[in-house]
C-alpha positions as CSV (number, residue, x, y, z in Angstrom):
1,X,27.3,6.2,19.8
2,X,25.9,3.9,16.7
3,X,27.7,1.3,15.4
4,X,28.7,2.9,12.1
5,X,30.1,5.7,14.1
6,X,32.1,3.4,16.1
7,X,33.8,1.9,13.0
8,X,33.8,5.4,11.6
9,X,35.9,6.6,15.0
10,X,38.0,3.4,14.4
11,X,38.9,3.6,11.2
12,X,40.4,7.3,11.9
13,X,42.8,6.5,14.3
14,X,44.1,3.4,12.2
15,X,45.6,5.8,10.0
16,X,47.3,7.5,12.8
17,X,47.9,3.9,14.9
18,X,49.9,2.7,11.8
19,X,52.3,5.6,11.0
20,X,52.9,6.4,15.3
21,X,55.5,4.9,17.3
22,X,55.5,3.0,20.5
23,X,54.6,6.4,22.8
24,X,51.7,7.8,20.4
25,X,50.7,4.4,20.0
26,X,50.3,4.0,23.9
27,X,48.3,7.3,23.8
28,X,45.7,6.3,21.3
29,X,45.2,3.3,22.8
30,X,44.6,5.4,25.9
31,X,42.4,7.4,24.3
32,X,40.4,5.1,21.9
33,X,39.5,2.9,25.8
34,X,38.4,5.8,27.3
35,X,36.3,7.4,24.3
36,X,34.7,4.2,23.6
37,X,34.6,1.8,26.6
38,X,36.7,-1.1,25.1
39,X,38.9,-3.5,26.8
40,X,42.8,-2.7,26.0
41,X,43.1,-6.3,24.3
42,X,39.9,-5.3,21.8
43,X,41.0,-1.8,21.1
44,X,45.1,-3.6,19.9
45,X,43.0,-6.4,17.9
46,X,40.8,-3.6,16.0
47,X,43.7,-1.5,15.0
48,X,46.2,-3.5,14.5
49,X,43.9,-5.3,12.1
50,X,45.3,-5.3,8.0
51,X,42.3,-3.3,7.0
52,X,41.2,-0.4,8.2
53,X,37.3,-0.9,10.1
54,X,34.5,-0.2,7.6
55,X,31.3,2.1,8.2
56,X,28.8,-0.7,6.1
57,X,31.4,-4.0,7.8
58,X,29.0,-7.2,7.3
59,X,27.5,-5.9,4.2
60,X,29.0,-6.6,0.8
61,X,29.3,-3.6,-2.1
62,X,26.4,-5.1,-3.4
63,X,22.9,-6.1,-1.3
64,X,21.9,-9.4,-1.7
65,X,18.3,-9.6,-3.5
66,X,15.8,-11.3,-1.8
67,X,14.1,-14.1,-3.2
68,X,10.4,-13.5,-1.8
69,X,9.1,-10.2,-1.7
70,X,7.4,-8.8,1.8
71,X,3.9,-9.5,-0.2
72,X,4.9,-13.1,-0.3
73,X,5.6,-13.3,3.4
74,X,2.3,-11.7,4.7
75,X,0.3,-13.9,1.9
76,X,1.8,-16.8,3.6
77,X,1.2,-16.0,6.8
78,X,-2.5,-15.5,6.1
79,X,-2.9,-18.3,3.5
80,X,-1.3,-20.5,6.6
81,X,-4.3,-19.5,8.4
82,X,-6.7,-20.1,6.0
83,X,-5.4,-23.3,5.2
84,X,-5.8,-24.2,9.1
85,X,-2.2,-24.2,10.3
86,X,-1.0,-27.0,8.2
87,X,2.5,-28.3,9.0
88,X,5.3,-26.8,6.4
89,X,5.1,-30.0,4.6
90,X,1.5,-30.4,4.2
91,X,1.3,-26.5,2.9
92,X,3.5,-27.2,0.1
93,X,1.5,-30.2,-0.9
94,X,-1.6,-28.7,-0.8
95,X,-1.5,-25.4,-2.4
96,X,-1.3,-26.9,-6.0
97,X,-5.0,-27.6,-5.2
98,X,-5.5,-24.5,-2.9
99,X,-3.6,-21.4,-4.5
100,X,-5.8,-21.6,-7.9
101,X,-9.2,-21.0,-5.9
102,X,-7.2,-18.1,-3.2
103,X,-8.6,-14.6,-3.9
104,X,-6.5,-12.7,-1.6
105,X,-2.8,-12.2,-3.9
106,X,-2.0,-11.6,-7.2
107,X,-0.9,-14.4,-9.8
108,X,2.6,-13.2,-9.1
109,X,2.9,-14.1,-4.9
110,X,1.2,-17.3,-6.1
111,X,3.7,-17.8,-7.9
112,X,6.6,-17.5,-5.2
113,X,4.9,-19.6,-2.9
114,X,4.5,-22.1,-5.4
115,X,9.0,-22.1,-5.6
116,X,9.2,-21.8,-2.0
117,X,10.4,-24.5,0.1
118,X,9.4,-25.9,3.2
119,X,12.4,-25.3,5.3
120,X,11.7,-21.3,3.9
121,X,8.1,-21.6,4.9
122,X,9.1,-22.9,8.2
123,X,11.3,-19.4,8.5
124,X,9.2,-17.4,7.6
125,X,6.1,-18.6,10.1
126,X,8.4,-19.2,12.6
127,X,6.8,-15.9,14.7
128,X,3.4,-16.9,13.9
129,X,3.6,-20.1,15.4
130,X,3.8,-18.8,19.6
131,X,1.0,-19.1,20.6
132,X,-0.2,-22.7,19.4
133,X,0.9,-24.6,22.5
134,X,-1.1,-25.7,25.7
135,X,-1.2,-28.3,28.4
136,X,-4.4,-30.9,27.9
137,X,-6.4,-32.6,30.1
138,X,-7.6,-35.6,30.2
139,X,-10.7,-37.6,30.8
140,X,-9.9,-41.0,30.5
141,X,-11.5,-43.3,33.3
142,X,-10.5,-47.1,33.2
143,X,-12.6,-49.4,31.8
144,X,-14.1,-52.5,34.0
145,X,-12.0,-55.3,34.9
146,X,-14.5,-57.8,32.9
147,X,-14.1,-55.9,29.6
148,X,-10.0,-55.8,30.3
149,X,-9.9,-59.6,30.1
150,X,-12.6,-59.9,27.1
151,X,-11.2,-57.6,24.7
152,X,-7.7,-58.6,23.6
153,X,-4.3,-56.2,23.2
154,X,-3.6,-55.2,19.3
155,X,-1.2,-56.8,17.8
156,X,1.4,-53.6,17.7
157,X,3.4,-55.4,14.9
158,X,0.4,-55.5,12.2
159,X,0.7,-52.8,9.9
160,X,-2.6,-52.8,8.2
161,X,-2.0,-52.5,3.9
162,X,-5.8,-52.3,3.5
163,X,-8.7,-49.7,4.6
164,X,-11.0,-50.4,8.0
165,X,-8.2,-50.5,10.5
166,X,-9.2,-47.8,12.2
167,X,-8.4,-46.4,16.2
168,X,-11.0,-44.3,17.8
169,X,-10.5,-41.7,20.7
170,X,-12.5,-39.4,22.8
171,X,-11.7,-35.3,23.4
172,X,-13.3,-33.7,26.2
173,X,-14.3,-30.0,25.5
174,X,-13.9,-29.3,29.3
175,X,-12.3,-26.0,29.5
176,X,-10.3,-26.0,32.8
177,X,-12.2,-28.3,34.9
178,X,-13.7,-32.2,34.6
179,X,-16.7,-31.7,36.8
180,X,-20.2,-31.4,35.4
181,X,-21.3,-32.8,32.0
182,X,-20.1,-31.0,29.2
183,X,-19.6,-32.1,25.3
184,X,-17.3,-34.2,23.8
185,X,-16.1,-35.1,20.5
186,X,-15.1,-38.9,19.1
187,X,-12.9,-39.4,16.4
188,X,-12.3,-42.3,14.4
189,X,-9.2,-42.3,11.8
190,X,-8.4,-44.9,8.9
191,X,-4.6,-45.9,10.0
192,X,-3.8,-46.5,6.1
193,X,-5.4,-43.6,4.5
194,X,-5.7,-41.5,7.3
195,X,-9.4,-41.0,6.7
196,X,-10.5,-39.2,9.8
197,X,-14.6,-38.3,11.1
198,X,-15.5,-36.5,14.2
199,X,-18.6,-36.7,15.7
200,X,-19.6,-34.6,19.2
201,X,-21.9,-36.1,21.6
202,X,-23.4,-35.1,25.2
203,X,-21.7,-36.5,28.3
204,X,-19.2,-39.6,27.9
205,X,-21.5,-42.2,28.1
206,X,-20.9,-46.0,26.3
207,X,-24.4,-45.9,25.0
208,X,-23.6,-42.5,22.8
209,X,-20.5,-43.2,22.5
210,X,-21.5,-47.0,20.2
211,X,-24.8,-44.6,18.5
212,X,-22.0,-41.7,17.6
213,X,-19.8,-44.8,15.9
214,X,-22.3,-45.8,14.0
215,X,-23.7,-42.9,12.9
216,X,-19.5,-42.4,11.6
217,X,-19.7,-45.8,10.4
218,X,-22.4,-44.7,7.5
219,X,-20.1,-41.4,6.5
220,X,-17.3,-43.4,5.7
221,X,-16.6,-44.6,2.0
222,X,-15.1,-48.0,2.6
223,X,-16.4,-50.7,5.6
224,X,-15.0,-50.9,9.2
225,X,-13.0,-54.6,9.6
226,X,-11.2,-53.6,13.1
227,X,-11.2,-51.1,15.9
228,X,-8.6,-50.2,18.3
229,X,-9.4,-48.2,21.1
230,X,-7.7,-47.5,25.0
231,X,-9.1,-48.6,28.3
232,X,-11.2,-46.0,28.7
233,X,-14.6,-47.0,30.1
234,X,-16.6,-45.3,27.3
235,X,-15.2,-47.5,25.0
236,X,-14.1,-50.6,27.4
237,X,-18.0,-51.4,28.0
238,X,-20.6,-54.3,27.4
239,X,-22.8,-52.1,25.1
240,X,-19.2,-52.1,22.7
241,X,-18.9,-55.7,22.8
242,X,-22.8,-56.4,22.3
243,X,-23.2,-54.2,18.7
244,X,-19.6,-54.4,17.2
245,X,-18.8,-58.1,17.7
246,X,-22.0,-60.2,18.6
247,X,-24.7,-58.6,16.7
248,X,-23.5,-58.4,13.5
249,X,-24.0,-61.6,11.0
250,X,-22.1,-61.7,7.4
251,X,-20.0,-58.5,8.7
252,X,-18.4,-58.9,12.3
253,X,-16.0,-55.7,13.5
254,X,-13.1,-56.9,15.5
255,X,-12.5,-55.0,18.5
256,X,-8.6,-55.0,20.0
257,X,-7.8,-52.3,22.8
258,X,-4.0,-50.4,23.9
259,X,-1.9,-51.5,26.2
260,X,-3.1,-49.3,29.9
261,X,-0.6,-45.6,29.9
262,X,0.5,-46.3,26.3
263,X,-0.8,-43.0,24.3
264,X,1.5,-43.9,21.8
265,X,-0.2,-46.9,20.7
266,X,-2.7,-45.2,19.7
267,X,-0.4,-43.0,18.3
268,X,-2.7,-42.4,14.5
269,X,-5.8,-40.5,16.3
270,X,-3.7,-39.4,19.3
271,X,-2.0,-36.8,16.9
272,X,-5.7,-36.2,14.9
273,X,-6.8,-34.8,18.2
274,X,-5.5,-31.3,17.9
275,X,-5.8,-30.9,13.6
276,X,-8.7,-31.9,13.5
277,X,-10.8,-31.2,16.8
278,X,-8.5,-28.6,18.9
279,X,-8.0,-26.5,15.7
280,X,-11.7,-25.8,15.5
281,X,-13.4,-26.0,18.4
282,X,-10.3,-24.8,20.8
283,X,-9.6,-25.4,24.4
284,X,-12.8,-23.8,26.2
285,X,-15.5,-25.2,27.4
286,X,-18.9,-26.3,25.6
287,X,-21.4,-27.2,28.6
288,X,-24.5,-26.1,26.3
289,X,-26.0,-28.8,25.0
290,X,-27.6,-27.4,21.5
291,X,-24.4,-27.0,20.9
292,X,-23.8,-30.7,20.3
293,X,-26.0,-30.5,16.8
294,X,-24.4,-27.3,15.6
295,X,-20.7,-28.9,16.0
296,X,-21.9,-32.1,14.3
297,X,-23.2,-29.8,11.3
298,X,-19.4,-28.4,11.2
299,X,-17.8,-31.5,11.5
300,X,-20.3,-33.5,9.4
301,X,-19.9,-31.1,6.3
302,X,-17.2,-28.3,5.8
303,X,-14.9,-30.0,7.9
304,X,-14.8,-33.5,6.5
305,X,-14.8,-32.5,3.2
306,X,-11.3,-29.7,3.9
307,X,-9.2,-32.5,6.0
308,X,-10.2,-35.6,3.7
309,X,-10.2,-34.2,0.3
310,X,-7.8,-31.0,0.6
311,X,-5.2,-31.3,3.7
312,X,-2.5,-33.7,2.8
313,X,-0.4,-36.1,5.3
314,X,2.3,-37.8,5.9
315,X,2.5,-41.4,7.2
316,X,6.1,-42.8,8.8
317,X,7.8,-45.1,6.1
318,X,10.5,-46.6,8.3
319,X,12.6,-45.9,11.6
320,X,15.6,-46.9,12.6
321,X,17.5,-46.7,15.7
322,X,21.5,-45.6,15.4
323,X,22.7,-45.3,19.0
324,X,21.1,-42.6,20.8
325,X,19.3,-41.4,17.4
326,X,16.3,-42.1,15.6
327,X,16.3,-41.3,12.2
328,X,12.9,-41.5,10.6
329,X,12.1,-41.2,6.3
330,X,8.5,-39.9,5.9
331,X,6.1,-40.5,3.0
332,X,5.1,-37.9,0.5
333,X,1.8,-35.7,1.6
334,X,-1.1,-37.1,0.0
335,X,-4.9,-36.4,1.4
336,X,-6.9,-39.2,2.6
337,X,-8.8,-39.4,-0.4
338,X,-5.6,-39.8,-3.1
339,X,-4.8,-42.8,-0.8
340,X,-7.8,-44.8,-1.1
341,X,-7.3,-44.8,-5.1
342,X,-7.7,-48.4,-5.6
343,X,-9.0,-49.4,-2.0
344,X,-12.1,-48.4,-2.7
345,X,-14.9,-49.0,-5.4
346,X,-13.9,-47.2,-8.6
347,X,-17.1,-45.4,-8.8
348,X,-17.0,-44.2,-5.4
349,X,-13.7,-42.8,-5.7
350,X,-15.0,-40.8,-8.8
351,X,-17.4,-39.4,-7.4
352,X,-15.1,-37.8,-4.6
353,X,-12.6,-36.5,-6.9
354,X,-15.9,-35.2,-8.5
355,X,-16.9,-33.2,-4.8
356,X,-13.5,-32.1,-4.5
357,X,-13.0,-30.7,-8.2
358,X,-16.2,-28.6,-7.5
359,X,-15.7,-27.8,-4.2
360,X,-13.4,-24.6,-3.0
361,X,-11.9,-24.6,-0.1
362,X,-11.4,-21.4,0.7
363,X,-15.3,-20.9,0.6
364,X,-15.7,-24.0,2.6
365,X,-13.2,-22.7,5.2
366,X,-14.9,-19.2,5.5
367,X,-18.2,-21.0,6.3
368,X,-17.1,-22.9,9.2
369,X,-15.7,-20.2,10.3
370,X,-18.7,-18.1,10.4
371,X,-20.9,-21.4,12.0
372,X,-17.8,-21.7,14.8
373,X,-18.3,-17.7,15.5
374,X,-22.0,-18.3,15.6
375,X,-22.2,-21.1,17.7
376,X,-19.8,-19.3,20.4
377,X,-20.8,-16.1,20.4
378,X,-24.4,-16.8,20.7
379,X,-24.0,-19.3,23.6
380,X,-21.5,-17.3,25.1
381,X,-23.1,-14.1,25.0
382,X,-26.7,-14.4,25.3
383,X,-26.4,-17.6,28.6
384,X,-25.0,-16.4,31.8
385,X,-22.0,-18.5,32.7
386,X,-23.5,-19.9,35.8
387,X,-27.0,-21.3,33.6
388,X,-24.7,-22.8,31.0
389,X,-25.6,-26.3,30.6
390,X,-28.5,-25.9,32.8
391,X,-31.4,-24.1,30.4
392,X,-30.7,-25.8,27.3
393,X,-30.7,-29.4,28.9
């Protein structure tokens, strides 16, 4: 029996419940138990209620409009995706420059996703957002004892107020297992503009790890003054030392490392590791090595210019502890690039608002796309899984 005709059934014998006395009442009680499978206490509470039950109970004589129309919520959902998963946040403060270039809705869904909030957004993508979750690996190996004592701790009280302070980490593109060589990526982030360049290299080695930092080092658009890195040994190495502290006259790069089992001080390219490397190349495993050059060509062009130029962030203001809570207030989403204004040379910082005017990121995003389907399904299809890594060495 549906619902309605529950409250239906209900609502007949309060008529009857109200005008009977005690013995009829008795019976219908009886009766209303056994036709519908209520405790006693339930069926006395439902009719001796002041109102009769109604057929449409939790509705109101009028529906309530809805604010966003199904078109709205699908264009979300999709935009979302195009837009590569950006936090709630983020998505609000980038659509004033991504919406205007989007082909895919009319001027009116533009519209009510320009009024809708975050919180709604959040709702609304709630379902979409299942499957993003997984457990990582890791491939950190410690660093030598020598290098441990050389290299000092960061000072984890300096907050940097200028560009150059920048962390670097290492993602391994290992699939489910560490054995074998197999490409990895290295990312370096600005920790006051959030600035961020990936660069993929062959093996974890601290010889391509120091050429892959240097090659980042001429991409960026302001000069490296400090590096912080963890105690892994492709970064905790003599070859690190040697070309970004002694051999560099007029323009010396001070090197500082985490504490050992700390992520969290490294805490600014610890959380770059899934936006901006996980998101495109994913979990699996990359043991071909022309691979190597084809992700470099993604990260080197489409994807610098959509995460610096057009995905906004947020950077932690202040925290503060209140017994066992935390609150935290959160800056406003800017990009990288609207947070060097006035860090950099004027003339440089033209001429990336210049790229970014001219550029459309929707365009941008459908091409490295269509190089990351490339890239994998060529490898993947055309190598047998047991020669991967093996022909193309």
């Amino acid at each position: 029996m549906s619902t309605q005709a529950v409250r239906e059934y209900l609502a007949l014998v309060w008529e009857q419940y109200k005008l009977a006395n005690r013995k009829m009442r008795t019976t219908l009680l009886d009766e209303v138990c056994r036709n519908l499978k209520l405790h006693r206490k339930a069926a006395i509470r439902a009719l001796n209620s002041s109102h009769a039950p109604r057929a449409n109970q939790g509705k109101g004589s009028k529906t309530k409009r809805r604010r966003y129309s199904e078109a709205s919520k699908e264009a979300l959902v999709q935009i979302w995706k195009s837009m590569n998963y950006m936090a709630s946040l983020r998505l609000k403060a980038a659509f004033s420059d991504w919406l205007p270039k989007y082909q895919g809705c009319s001027e009116l869904v533009k519209e009510e996703l320009m009024r809708m909030s975050s919180k709604t957004m959040d709702r609304y993508l709630k379902s979409a957002k299942a499957d993003l979750k997984r457990r990582m690996n890791t491939g950190t190996r410690r660093g030598l004892r020598k290098m441990v004592t050389e290299i000092p701790i960061r000072n984890l009280g300096e907050k940097p107020n200028e560009t150059g302070h920048c962390e670097v980490d290492t993602v391994a593109h290992c699939g489910d297992s560490m054995s074998g060589t197999f490409a990895w990526t290295l990312t370096l982030t600005d920790i006051m503009s959030g600035w961020t360049e990936c660069e993929a290299i062959w093996g974890k080695c601290g010889d391509g790890v120091v050429k892959a930092l240097k090659r980042i080092e001429k991409r960026l658009p302001f000069k490296i003054t400090k590096l912080y890195f963890d105690n892994g040994s492709e970064l905790l190495n003599e070859e690190m030392v040697t070309e970004f502290v002694k051999s560099r006259p007029g323009h010396e790069i001070k090197i500082f490392r985490s504490r050992p089992y700390r992520k969290n001080d490294q805490c600014y390219v610890e959380q770059k590791n899934y936006t901006h490397v996980r998101k495109i190349m994913g979990y699996g495993r990359i043991d071909w090595k022309k691979a190597v050059d084809m992700m470099n060509n993604a990260y080197r062009k489409e994807w610098s210019i959509i995460q610096n130029l057009f995905s906004p962030q947020q950077q932690l203001v202040e925290k503060i502890r209140e017994g066992s809570k935390i609150r935290r207030w959160m800056s406003e989403a800017m990009t990288p690039l609207e947070r060097l204004g006035g860090y950099i040379p004027e003339v440089d910082f033209q001429r990336l608002k210049l790229a970014k005017e001219k550029a459309d990121p929707f365009a941008i995003n459908a091409s490295l796309k269509k190089k990351t389907r490339q890239m994998f399904g060529y490898f993947k299809n055309s190598i047998p899984k047991t020669q991967r890594g093996k022909i193309l060495q």
